[in-house]
N, C-alpha and C positions, 0 to 999 in steps of 0.2 A: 515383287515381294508378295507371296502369298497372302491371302485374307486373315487368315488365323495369325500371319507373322506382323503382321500390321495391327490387330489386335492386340496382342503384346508388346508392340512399340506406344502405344498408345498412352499418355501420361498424366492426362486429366483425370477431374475427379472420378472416383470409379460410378455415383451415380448418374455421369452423365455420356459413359463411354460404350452404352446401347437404346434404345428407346424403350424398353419395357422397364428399365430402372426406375428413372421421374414418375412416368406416366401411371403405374401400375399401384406405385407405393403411395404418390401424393392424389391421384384420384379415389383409389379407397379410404382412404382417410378424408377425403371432401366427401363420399356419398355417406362413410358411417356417421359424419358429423350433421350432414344437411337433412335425414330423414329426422332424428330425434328435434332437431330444432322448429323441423317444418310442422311437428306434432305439437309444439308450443303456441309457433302462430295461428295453425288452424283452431288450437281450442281458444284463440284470443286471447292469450298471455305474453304477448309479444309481438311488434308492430316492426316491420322493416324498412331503409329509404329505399326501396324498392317502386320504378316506376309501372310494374305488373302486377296484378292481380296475385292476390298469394297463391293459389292455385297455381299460374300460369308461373310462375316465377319457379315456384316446385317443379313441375314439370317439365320447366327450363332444364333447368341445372342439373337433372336428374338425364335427361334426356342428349340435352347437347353439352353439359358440364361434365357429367360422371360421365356417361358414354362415349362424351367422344376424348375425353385422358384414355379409355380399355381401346377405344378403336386407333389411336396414334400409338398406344402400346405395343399391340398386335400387328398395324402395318410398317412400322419400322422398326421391328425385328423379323416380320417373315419375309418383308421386301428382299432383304440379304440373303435369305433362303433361298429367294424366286431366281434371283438375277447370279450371284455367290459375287455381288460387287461388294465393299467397304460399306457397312452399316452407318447412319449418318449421326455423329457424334460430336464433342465440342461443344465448341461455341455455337455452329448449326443447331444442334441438338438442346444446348440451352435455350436459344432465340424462342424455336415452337416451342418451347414451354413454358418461355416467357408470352408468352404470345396466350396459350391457355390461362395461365392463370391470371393476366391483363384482363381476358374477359370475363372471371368469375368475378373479380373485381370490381368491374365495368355493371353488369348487372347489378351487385349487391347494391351498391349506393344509385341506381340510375336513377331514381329521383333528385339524387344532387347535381350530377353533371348533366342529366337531361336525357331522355330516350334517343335521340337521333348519336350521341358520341356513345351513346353505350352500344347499342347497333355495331356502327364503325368498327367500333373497340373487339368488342364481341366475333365480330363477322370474320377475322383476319385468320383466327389459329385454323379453321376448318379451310377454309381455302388455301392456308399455307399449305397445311398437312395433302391436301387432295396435290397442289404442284409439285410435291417435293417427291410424296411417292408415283408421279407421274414420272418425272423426270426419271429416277431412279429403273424403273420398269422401261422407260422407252430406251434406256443406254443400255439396261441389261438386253435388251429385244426380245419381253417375255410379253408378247401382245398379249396373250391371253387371259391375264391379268388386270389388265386395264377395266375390267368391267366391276372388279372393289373399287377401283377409282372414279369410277361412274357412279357408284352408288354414295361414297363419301362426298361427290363433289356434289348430289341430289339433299347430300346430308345439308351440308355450306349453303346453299339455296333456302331449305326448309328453314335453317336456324334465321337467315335474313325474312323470308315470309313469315316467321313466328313474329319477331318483333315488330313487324307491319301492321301484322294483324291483330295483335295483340293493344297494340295504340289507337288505331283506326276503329276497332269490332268492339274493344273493349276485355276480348277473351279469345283467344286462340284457337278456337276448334279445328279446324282444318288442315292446320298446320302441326298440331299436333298428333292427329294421327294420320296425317305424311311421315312426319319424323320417325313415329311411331313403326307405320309400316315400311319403312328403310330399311331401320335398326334388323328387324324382325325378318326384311329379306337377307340382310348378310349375317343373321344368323343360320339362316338356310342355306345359304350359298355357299360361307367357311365351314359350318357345323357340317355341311353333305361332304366336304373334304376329311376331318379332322376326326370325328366321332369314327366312321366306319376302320377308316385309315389306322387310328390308334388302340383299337378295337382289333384288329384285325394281325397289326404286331404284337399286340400282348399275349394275343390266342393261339399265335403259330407259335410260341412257345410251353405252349401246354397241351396237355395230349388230344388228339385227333376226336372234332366235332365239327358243328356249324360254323363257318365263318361269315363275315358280312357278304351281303351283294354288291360288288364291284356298280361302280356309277352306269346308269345305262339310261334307257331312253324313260323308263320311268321316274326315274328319280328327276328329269328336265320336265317330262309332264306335271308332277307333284310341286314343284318348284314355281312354274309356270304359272299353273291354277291357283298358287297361294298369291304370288302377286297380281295375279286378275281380279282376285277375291278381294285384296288389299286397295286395290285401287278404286274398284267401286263403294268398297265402303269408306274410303276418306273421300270420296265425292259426297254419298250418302249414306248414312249408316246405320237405315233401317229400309223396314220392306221384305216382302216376301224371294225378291229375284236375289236380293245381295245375301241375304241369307240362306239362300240356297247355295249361293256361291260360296261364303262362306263355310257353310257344312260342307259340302266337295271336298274342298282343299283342307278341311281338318278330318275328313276320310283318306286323305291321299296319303297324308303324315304322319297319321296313325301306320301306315301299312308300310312308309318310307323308313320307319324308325322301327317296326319290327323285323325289316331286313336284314339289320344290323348285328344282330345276336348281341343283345344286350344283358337280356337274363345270365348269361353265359359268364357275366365281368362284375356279378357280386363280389370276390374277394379283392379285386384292385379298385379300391375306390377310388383315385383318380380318371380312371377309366368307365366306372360306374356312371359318375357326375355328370359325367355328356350325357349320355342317355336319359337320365332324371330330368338335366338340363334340357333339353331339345323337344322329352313330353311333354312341358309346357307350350310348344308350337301349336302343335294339335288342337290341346286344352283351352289356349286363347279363340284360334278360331272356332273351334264348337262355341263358348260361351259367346263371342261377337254374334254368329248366327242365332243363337239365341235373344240375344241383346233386340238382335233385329225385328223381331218379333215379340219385342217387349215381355220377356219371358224371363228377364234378368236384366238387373241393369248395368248400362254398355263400362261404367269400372269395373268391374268382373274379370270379364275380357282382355279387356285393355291391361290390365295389374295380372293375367296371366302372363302375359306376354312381356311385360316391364320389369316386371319381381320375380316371377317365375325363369319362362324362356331367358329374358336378355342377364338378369342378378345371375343366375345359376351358372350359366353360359361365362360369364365376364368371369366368375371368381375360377371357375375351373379351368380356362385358360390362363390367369393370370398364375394359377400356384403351381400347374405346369408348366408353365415356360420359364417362370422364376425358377423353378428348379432345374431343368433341363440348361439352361442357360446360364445359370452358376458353378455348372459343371458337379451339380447333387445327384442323388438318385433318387429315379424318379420310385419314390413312394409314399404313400399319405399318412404323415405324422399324427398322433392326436391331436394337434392343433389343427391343422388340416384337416379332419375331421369332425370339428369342430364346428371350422368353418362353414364345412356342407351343410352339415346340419341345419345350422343355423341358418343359410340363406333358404334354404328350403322352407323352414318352419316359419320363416318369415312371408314367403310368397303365398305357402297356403294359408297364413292366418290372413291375410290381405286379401286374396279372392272371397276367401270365405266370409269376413266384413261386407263385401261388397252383395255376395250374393245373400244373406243373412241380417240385413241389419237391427236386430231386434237386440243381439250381443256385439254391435260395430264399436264400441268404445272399448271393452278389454281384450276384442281381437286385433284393431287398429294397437293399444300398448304393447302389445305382446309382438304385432310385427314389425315395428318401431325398434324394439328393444332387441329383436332377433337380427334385423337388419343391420344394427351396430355393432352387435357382438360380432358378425359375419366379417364384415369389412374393416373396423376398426383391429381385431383378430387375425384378421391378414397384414393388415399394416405393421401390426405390435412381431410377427411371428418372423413375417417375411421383410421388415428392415435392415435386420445384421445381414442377408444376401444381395439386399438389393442395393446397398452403399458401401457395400465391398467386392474387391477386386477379385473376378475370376478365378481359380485356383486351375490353369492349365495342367 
């Protein structure tokens, strides 16, 4: 039986009969609800059983919560792409998700059950997800792929040394931008596939100009040098050497991402969004080399790369494959539009807090409030598609 005819046999609930359904709908609705409340705690209006630091607890959930529902979204629906085997659906498909949101759980109250069960608890959905899309790729024999599997199974590592270190240190820093710099390599790694790629069919259909630069030996040097960069600054993340390394690798991606003829996909804004999305790359690592050099400080950086890069990146995948995968056309609604908007105006009000603090109180509400409107707007917009059946 063909994939598609199997598809169509298929009888369970319609949100649980691809992976970008759950993941997509109920993790944007966990990130538009957990920034505005994290803006409560931090101003001292609200106290969590939380056994992390508020800080570290945010940038949990934000990191291995929110992140990794977009990253189980994205790899069990392109898995199926990669391999053209049966996407994994059912009650599989319910498990990891029971599995994710076991561990938002798990965190929330972990002062009740205790840091070492919320660990446990926590630890499972990221290692499920790294086995399940392993399995899947090694039966389709698409080795080549295995290296997102590497980098989610690096992800499942960070999220166990987060909460290690988080108990033991007190605060997380290490671990966090590992996780940090993960996140940030597979958005280089899928974005250098998807951006050019989708960029590149939009424009062979419109009259004769610039098309992207097909992947070549630069676009692995660019790639390369950002994780060398990355890695020395979650060892250290200051200093003249890491900041030099740093600024490299945010010259490479500046020059990576005007390969792409981006100017050229002003009128498709889904198409646009990458390319907004992805100039946060760059933008992080300038400000981190910055940071290094005490010339900003290192949230800047970091919240280019979180809010900016990873926010921007995660809604624009998710309202395109929602559509593409519902069987809509792909074009960007007002609502849609909307949503760009708003993640955007949320990431620059965030960096700008950071590097600005003299106005970090009405730029912090403003990207608090943008951030909800962003994702809780994709939730409210993209519901009726994502808990209903296909229209083959």
């Amino acid at each position: 039986m063909a994939t598609m005819q199997k598809l169509r046999a298929y009888q369970g609930p319609a949100l649980f009969s691809y992976g970008f359904r759950p993941f997509f709908l109920f993790g944007a609705v966990y990130a538009g609800a957990m920034v505005p409340l994290w803006l409560v705690v931090f101003a001292g209006h609200v106290s969590l059983p939380i056994a992390f630091a508020p800080r570290d607890w945010h940038v949990h959930e934000m990191l291995f919560g929110y992140v990794g529902a977009v990253i189980a979204g994205f790899l069990l629906t392109a898995v199926p792409n990669w391999t053209g085997r049966l996407p994994i659906q059912g009650v599989p498909l319910a498990i990891l998700f029971a599995a994710w949101l076991g561990g938002r759980l798990a965190v929330t109250f972990s002062d009740f059950i205790g840091w070492e069960i919320a660990l446990a608890v926590d630890a499972v959905f990221l290692l499920l997800l790294a086995a399940a899309a392993a399995r899947e790729i090694i039966a389709g024999r698409k080795w080549n792929n295995l290296k997102v599997v590497g980098i989610v199974s690096l992800l499942a590592v960070a999220n166990i040394a987060f909460h290690l270190e988080a108990h033991f240190d007190g605060l997380a820093d290490y671990s966090t931008r590992l996780g940090v710099g993960l996140v940030v390599t597979l958005v280089c790694v899928i974005g250098g596939r998807i951006v050019p790629s989708f960029t590149r069919n939009w424009l062979a259909r419109r009259k004769p100009g610039r098309l992207p630069v097909p992947f070549s030996r630069f676009d692995a040097i660019a790639v390369v040098a950002g994780v060398c960069a990355m890695i020395a600054w979650v060892v250290t993340p200051s200093g003249r050497f890491v900041a030099s390394a740093l600024g490299i690798a945010g010259l490479l991606h500046i020059v990576r991402l005007a390969r792409w003829a981006g100017h050229r996909t002003v009128s498709d804004r889904l198409v646009l969004i990458l390319h907004v999305a992805y100039a946060f790359v760059p933008a992080g690592f300038l400000l981190a080399a910055l940071s290094a050099l005490d010339l900003v400080v290192s949230s800047a950086g970091i919240h280019a790369w979180t809010g900016g890069a990873i926010g921007s990146m995660t809604i624009a995948v998710m309202t395109r494959a929602s559509l593409g995968h519902t069987g809509q056309a792909l074009s960007a609604s007002i609502a849609t539009q909307l949503v760009y908007a708003s993640i955007v105006v949320a990431a620059l009000a965030r960096v700008c807090a950071a590097v600005d603090p003299t106005y970090s109180t009405p730029l912090l509400t403003i990207a608090g409030v943008a951030w909800a409107v962003a994702f809780l707007g994709f939730a409210l917009a993209y519901a009726p598609l994502l808990c209903s059946a296909r229209k083959f």
